[in-house]
Biopython code that builds the backbone (N, CA, C, O; Angstrom):
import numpy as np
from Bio.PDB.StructureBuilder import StructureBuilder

atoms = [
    (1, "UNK", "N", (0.858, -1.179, 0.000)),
    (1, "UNK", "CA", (0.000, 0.000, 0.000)),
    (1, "UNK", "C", (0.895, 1.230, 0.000)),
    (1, "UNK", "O", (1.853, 1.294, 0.771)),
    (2, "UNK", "N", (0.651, 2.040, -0.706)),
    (2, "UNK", "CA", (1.404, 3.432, -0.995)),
    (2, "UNK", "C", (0.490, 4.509, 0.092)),
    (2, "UNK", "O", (-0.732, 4.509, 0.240)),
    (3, "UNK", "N", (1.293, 5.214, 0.634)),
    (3, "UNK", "CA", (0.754, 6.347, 0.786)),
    (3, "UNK", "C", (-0.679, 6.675, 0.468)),
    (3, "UNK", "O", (-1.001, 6.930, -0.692)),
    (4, "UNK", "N", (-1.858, 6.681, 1.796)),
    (4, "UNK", "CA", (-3.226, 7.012, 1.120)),
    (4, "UNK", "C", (-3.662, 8.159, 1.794)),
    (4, "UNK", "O", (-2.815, 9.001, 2.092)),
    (5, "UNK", "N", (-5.045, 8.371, 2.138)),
    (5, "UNK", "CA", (-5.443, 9.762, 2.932)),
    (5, "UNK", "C", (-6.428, 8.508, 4.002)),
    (5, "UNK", "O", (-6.656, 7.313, 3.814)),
    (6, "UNK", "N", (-6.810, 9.418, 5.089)),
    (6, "UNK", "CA", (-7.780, 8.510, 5.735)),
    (6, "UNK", "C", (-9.151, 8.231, 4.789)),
    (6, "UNK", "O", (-9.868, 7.237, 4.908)),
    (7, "UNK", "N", (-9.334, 9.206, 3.931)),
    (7, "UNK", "CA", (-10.773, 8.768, 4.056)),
    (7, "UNK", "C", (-10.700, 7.194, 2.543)),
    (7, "UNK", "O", (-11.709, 6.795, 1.960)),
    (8, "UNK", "N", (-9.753, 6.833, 2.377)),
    (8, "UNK", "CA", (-9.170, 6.393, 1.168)),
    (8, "UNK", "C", (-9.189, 4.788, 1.845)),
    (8, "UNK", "O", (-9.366, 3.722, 1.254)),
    (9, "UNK", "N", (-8.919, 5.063, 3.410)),
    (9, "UNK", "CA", (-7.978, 3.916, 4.109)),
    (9, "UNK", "C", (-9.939, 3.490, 4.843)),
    (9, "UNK", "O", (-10.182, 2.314, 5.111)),
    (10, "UNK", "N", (-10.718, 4.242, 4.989)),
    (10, "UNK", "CA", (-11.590, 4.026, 5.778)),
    (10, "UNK", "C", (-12.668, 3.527, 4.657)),
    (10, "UNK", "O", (-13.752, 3.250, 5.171)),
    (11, "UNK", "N", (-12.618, 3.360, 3.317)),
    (11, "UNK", "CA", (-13.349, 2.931, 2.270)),
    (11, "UNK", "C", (-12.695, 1.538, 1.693)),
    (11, "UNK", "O", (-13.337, 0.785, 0.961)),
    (12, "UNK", "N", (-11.461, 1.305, 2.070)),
    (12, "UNK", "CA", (-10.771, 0.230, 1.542)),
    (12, "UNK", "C", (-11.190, -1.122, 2.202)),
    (12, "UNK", "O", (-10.994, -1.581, 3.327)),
    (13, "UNK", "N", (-11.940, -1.670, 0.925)),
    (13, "UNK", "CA", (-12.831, -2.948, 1.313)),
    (13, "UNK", "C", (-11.821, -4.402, 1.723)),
    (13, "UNK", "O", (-12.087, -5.437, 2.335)),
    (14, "UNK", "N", (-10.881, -4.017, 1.222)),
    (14, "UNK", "CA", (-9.134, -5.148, 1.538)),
    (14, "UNK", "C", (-8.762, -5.317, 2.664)),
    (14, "UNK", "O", (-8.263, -6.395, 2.987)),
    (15, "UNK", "N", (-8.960, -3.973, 3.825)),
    (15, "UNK", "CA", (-8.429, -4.876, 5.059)),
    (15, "UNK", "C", (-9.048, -4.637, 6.125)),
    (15, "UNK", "O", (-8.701, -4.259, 7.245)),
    (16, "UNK", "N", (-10.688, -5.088, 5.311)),
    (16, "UNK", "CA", (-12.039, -5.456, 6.369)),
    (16, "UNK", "C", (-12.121, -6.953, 6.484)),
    (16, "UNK", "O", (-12.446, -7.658, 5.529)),
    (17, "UNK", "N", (-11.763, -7.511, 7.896)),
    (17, "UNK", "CA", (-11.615, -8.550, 8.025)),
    (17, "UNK", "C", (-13.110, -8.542, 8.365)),
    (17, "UNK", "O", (-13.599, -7.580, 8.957)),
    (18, "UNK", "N", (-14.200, -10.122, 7.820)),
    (18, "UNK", "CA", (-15.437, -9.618, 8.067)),
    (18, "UNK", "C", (-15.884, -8.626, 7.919)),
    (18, "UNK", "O", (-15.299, -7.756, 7.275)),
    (19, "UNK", "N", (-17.260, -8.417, 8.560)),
    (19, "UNK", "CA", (-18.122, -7.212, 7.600)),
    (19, "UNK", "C", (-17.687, -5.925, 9.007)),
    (19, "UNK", "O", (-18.688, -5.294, 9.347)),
    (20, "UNK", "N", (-16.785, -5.651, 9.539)),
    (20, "UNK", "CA", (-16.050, -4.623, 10.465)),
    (20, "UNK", "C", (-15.089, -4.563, 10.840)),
    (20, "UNK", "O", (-15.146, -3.426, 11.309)),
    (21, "UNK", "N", (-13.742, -5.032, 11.129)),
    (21, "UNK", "CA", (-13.007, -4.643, 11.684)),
    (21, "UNK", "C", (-11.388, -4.957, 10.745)),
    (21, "UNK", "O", (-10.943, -5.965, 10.196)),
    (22, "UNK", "N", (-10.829, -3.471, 10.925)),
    (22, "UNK", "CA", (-10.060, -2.922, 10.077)),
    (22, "UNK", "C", (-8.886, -3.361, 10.456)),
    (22, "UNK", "O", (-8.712, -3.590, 11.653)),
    (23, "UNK", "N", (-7.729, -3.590, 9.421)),
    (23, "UNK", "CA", (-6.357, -3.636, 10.068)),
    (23, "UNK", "C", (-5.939, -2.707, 10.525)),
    (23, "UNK", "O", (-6.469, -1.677, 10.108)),
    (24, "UNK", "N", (-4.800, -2.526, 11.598)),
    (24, "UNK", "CA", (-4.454, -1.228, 12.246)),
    (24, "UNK", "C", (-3.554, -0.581, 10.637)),
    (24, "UNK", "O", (-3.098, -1.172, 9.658)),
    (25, "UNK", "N", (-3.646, 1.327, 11.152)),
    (25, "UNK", "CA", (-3.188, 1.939, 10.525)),
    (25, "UNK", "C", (-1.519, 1.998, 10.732)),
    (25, "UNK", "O", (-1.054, 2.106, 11.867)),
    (26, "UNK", "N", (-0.704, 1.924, 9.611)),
    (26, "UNK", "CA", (0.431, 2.011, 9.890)),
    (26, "UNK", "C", (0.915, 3.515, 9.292)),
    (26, "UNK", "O", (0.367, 3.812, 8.231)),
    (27, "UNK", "N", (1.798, 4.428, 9.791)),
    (27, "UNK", "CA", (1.596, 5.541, 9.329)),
    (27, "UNK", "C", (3.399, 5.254, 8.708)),
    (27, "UNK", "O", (4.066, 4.220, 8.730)),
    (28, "UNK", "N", (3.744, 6.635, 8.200)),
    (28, "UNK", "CA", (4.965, 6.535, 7.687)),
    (28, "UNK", "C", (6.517, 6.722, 8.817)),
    (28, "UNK", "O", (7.612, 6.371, 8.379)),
    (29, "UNK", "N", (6.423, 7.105, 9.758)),
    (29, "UNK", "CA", (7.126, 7.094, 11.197)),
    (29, "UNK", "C", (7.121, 5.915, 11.666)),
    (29, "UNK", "O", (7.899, 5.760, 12.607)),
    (30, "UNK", "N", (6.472, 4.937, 11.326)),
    (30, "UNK", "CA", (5.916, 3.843, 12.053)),
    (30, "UNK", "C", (4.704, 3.662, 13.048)),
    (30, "UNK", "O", (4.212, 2.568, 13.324)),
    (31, "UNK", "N", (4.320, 4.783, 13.512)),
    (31, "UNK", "CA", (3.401, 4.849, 14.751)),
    (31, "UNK", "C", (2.092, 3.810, 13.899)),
    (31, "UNK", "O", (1.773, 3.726, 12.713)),
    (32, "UNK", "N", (1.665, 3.243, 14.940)),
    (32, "UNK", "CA", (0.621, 2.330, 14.349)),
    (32, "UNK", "C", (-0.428, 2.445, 15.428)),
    (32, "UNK", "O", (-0.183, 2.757, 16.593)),
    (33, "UNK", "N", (-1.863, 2.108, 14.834)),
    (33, "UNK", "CA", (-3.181, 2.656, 16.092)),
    (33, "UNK", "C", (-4.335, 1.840, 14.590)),
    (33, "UNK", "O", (-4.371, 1.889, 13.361)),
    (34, "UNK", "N", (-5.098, 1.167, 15.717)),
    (34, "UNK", "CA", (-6.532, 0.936, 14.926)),
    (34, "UNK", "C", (-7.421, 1.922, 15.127)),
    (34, "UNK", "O", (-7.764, 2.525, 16.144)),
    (35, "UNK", "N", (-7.740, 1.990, 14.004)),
    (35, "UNK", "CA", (-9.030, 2.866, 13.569)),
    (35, "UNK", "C", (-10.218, 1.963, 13.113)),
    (35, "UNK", "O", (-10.133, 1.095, 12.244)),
    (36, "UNK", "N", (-11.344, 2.288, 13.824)),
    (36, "UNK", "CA", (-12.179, 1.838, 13.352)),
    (36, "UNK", "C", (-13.666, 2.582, 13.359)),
    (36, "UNK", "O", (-13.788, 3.540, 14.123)),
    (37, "UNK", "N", (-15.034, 2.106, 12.379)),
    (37, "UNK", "CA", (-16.179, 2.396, 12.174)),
    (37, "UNK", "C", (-16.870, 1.311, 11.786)),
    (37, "UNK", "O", (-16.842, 0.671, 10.734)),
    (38, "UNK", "N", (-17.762, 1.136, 13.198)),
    (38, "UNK", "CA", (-18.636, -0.026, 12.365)),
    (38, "UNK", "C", (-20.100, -0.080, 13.333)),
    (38, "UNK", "O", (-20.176, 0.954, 13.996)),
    (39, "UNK", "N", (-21.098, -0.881, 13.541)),
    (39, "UNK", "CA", (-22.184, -0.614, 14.340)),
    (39, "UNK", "C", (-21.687, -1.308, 15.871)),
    (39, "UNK", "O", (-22.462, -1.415, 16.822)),
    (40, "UNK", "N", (-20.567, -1.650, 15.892)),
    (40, "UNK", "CA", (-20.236, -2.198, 17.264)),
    (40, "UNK", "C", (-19.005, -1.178, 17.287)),
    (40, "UNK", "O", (-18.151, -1.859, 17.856)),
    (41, "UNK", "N", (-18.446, -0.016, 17.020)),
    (41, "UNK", "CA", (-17.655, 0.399, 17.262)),
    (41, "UNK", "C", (-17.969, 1.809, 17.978)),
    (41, "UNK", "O", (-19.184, 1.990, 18.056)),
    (42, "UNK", "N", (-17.334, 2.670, 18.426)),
    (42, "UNK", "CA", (-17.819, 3.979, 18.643)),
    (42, "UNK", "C", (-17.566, 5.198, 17.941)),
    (42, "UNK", "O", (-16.942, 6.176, 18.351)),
    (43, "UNK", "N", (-18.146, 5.018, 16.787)),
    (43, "UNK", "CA", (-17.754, 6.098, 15.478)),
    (43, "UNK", "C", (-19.424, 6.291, 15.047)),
    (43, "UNK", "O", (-20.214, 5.363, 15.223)),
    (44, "UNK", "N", (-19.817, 7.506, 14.511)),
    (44, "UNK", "CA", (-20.714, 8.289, 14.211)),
    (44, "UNK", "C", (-20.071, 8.525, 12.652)),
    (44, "UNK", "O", (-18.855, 8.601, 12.479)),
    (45, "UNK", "N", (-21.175, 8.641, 11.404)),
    (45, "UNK", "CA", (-21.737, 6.897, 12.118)),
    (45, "UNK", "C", (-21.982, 5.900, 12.281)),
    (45, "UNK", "O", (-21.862, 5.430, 11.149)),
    (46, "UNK", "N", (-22.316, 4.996, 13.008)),
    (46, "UNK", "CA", (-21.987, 3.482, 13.228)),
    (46, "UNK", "C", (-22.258, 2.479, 12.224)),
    (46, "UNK", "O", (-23.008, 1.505, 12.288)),
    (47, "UNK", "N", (-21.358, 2.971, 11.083)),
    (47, "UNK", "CA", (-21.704, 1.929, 10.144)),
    (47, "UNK", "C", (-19.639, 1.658, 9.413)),
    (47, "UNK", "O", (-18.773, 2.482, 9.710)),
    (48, "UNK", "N", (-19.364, 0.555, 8.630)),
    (48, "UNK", "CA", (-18.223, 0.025, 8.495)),
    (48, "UNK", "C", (-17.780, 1.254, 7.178)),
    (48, "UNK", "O", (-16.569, 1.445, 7.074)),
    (49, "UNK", "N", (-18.565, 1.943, 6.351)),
    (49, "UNK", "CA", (-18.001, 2.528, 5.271)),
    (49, "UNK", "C", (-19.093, 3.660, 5.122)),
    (49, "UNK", "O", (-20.307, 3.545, 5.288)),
    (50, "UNK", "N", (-18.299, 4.892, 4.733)),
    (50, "UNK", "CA", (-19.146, 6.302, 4.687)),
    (50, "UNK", "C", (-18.427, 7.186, 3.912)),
    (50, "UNK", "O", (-17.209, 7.009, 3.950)),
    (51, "UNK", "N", (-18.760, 7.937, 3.334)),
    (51, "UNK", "CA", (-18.366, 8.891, 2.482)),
    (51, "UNK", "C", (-18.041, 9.985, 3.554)),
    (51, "UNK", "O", (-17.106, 10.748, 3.312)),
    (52, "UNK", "N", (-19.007, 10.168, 5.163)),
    (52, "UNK", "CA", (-18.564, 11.356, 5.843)),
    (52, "UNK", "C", (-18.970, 10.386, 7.495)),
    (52, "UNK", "O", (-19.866, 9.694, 7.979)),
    (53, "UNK", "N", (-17.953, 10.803, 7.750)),
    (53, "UNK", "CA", (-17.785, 10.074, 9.180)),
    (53, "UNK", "C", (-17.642, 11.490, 10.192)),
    (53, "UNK", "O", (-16.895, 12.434, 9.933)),
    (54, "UNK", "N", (-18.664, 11.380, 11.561)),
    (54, "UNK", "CA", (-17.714, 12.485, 11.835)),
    (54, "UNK", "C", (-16.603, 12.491, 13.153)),
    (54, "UNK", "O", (-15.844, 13.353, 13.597)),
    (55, "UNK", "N", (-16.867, 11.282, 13.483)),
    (55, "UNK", "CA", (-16.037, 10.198, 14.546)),
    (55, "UNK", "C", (-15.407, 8.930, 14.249)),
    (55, "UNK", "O", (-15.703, 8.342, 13.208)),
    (56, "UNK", "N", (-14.678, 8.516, 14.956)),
    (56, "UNK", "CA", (-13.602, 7.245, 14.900)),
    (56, "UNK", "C", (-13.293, 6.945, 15.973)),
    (56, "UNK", "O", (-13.043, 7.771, 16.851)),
    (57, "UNK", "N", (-13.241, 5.604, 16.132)),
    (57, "UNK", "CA", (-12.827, 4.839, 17.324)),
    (57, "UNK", "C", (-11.441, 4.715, 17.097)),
    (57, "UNK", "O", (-11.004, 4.393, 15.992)),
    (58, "UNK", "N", (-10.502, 5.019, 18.361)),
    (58, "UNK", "CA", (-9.121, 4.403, 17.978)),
    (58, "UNK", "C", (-8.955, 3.632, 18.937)),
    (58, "UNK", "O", (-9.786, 3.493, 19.835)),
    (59, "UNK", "N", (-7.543, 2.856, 18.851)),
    (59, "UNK", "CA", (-7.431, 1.979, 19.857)),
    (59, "UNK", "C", (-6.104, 1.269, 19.605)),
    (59, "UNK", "O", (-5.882, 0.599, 18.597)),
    (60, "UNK", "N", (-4.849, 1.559, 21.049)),
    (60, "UNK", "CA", (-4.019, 0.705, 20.746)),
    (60, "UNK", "C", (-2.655, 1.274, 20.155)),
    (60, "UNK", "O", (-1.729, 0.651, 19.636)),
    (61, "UNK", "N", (-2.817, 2.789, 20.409)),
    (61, "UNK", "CA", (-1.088, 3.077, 19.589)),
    (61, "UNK", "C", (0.270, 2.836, 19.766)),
    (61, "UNK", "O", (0.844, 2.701, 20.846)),
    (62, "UNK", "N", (0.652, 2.798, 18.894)),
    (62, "UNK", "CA", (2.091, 1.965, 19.412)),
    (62, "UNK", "C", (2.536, 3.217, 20.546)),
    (62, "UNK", "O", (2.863, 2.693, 21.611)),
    (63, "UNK", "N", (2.615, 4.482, 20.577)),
    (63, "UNK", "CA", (2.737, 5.402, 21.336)),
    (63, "UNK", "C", (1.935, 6.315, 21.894)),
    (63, "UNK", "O", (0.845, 6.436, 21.335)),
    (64, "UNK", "N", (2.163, 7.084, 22.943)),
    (64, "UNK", "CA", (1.495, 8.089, 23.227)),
    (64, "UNK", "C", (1.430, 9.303, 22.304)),
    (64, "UNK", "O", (2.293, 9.675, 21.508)),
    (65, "UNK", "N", (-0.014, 9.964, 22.620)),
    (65, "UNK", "CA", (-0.352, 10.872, 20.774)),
    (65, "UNK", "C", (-0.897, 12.181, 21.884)),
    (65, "UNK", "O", (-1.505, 11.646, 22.811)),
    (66, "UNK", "N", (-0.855, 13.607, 22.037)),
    (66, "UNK", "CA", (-1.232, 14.515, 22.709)),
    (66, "UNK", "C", (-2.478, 14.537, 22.094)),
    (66, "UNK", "O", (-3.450, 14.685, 22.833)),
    (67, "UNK", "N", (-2.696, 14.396, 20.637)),
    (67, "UNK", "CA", (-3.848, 15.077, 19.613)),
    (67, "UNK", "C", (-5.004, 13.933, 20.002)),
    (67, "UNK", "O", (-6.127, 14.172, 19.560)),
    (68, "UNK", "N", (-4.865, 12.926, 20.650)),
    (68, "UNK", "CA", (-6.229, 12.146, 20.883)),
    (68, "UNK", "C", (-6.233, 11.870, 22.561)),
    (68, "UNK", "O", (-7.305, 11.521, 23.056)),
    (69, "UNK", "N", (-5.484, 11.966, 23.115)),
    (69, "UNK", "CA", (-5.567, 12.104, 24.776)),
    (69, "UNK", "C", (-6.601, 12.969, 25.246)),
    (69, "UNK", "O", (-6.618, 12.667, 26.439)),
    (70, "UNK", "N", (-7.294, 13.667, 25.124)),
    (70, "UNK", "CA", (-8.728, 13.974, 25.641)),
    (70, "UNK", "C", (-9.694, 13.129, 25.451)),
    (70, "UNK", "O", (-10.825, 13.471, 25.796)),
    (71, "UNK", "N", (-9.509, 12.021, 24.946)),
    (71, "UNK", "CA", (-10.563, 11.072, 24.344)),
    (71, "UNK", "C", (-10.128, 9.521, 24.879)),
    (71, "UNK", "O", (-10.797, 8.553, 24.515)),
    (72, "UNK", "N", (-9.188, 9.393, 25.594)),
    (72, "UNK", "CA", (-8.319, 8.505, 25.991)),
    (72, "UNK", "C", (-9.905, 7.511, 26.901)),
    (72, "UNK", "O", (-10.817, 8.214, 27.337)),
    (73, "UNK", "N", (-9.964, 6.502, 27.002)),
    (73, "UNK", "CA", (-10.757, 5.883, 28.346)),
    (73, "UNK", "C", (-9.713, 5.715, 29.509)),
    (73, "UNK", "O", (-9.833, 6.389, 30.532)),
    (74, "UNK", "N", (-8.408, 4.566, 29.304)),
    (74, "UNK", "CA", (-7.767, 5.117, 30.274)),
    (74, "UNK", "C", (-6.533, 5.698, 30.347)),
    (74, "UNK", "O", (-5.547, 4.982, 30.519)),
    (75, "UNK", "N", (-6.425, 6.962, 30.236)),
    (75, "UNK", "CA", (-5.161, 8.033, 29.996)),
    (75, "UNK", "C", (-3.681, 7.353, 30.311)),
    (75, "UNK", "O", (-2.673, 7.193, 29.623)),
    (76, "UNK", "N", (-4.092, 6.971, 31.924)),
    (76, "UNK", "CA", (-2.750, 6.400, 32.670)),
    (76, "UNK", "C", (-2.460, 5.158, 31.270)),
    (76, "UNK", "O", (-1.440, 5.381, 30.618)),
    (77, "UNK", "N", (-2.992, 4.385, 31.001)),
    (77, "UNK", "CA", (-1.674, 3.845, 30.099)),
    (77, "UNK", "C", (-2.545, 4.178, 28.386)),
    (77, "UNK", "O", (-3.605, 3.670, 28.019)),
    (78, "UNK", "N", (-1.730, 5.107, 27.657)),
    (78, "UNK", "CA", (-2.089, 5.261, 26.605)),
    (78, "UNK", "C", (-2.076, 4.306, 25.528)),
    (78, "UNK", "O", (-2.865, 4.228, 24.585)),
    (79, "UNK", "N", (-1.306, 3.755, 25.732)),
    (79, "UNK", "CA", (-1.120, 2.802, 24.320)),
    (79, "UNK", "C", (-1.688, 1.207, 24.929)),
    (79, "UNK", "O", (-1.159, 0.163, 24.545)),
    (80, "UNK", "N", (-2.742, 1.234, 25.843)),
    (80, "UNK", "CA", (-3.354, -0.369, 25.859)),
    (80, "UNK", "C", (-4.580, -0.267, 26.376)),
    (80, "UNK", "O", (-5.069, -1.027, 27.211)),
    (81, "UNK", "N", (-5.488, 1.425, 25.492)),
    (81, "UNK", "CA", (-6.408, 1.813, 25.604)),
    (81, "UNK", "C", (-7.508, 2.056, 24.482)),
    (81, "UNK", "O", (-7.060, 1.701, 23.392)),
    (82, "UNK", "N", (-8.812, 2.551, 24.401)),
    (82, "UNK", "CA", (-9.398, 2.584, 23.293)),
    (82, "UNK", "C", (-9.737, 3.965, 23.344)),
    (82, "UNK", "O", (-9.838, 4.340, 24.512)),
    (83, "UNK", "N", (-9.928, 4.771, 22.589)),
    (83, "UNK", "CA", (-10.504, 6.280, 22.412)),
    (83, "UNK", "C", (-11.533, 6.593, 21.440)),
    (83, "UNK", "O", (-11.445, 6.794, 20.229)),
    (84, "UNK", "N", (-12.576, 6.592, 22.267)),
    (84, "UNK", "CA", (-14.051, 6.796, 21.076)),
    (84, "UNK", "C", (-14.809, 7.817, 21.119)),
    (84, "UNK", "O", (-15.053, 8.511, 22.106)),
    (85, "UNK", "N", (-15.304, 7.965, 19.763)),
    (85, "UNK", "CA", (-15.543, 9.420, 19.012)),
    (85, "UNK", "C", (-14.607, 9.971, 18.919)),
    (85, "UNK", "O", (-14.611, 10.837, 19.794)),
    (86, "UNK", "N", (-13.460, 10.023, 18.178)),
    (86, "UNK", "CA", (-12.154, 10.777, 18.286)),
    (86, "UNK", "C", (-12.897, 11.846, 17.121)),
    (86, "UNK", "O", (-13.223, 11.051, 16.239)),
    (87, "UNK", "N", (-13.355, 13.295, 16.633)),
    (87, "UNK", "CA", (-13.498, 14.149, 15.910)),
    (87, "UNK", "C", (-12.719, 13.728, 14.581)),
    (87, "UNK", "O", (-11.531, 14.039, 14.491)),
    (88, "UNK", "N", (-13.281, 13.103, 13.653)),
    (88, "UNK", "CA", (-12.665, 13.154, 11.960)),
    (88, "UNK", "C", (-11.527, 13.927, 11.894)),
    (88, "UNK", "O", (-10.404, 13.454, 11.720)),
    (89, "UNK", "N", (-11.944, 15.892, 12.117)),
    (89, "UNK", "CA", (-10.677, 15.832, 11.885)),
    (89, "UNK", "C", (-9.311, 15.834, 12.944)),
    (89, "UNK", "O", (-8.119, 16.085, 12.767)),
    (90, "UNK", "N", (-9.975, 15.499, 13.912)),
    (90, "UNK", "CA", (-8.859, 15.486, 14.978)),
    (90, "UNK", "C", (-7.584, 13.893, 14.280)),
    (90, "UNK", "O", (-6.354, 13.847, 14.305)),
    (91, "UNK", "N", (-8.396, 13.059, 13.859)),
    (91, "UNK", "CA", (-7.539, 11.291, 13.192)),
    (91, "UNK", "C", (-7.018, 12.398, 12.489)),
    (91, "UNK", "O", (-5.938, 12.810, 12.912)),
    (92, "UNK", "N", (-7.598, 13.086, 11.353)),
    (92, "UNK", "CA", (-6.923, 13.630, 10.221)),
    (92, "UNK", "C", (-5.741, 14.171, 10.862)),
    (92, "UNK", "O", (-4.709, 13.509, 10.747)),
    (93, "UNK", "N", (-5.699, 15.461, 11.640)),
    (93, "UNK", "CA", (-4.411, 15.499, 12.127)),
    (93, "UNK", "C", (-3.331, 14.731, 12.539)),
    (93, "UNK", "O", (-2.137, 14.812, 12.247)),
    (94, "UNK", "N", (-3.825, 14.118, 13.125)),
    (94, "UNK", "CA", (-2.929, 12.588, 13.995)),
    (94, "UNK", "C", (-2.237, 11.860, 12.467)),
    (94, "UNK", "O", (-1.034, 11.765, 12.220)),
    (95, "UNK", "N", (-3.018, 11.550, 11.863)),
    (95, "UNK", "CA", (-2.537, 11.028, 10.777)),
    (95, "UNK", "C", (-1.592, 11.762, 9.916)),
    (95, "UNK", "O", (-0.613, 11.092, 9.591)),
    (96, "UNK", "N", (-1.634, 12.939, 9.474)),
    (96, "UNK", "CA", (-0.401, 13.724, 8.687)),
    (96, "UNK", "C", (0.495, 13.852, 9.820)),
    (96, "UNK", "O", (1.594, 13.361, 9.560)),
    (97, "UNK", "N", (0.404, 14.381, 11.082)),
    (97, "UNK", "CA", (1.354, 14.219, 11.889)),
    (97, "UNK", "C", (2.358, 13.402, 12.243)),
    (97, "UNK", "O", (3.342, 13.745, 12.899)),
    (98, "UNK", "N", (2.079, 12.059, 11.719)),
    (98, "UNK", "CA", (2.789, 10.838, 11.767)),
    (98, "UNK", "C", (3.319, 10.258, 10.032)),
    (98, "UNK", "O", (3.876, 9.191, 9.776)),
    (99, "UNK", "N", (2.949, 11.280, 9.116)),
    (99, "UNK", "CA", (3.415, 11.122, 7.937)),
    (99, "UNK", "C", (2.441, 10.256, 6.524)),
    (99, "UNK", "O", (2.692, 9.893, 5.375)),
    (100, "UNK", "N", (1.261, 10.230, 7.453)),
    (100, "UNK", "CA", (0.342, 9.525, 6.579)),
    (100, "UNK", "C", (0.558, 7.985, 6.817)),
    (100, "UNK", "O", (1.505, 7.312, 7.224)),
    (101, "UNK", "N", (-0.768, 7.703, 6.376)),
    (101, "UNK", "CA", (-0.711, 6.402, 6.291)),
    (101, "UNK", "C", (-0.406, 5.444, 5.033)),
    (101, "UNK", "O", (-0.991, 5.599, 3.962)),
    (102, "UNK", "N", (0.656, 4.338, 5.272)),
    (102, "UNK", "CA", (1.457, 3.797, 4.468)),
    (102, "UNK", "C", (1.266, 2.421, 4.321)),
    (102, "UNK", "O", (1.579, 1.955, 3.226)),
    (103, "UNK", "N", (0.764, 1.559, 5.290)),
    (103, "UNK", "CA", (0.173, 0.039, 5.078)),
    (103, "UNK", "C", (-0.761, -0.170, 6.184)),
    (103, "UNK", "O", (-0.778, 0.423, 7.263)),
    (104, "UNK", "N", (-1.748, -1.349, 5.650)),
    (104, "UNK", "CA", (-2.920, -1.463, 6.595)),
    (104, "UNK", "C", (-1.677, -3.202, 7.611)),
    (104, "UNK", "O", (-1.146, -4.105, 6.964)),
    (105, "UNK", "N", (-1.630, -3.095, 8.825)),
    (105, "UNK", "CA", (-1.035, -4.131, 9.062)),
    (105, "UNK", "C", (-2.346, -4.828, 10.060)),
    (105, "UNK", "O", (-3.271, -4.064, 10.334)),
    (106, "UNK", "N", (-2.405, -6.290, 10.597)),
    (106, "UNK", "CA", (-2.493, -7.073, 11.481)),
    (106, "UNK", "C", (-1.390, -7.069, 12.918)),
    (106, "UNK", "O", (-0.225, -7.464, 12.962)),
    (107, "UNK", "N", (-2.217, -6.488, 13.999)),
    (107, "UNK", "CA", (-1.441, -6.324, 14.938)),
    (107, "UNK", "C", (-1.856, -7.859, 16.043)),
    (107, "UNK", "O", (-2.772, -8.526, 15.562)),
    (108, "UNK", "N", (-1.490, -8.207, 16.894)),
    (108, "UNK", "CA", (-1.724, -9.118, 17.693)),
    (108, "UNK", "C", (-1.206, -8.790, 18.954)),
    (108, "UNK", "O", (-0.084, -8.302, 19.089)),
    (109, "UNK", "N", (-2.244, -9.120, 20.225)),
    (109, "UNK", "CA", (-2.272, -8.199, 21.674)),
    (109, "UNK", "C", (-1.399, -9.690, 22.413)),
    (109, "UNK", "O", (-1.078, -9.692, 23.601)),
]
sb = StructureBuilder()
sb.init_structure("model")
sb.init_model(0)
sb.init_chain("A")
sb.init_seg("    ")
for serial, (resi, resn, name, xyz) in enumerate(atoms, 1):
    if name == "N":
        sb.init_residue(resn, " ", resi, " ")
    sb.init_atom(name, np.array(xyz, "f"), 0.0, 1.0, " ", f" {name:<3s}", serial, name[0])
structure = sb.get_structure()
């Protein structure tokens, strides 16, 4: 996968395992975090594919991110947490901030 935009990565029917859940985003820094939208997820709205989303569930970054820590469930450990309704364009930031996103990977906890 080359270089995409989110809303490119959130339409890409390839790394919907089943009818919801996405491979984590790998950005170009490496930082990696699942993103997801689906009716079991906490994204507005709750469906797996949208032309306009105006939330995202994240969950799981390889690091701590300032730009989604208000949204944290549990702050104290950032990266083995989930963050829902993150603001569209708040991911959007997060995402150029880390250089875009560059491959959809399979992470394992």
């Amino acid at each position: 996968m080359s270089e995409i935009t989110l809303q490119e990565f959130m339409n890409d029917k390839d790394i919907v395992a089943g009818d919801y859940q996405r491979a984590h985003a790998k950005c170009a820094d490496g930082f990696t975090v699942s993103i997801q939208a689906s009716r079991w997820h906490y994204s507005e709205p709750r469906q797996t594919f949208s032309d306009k989303f105006e939330s995202l569930e994240l969950g799981y970054p390889t690091e701590r991110d300032e730009l989604i820590m208000p949204y944290a469930q549990s702050p104290e450990s950032p990266t083995q947490t989930v963050y829902p309704y993150v603001p569209w364009d708040v991911v959007e930031k997060m995402v150029e901030k880390h250089g875009n996103i560059v491959a959809a990977v399979v992470r394992y906890k």
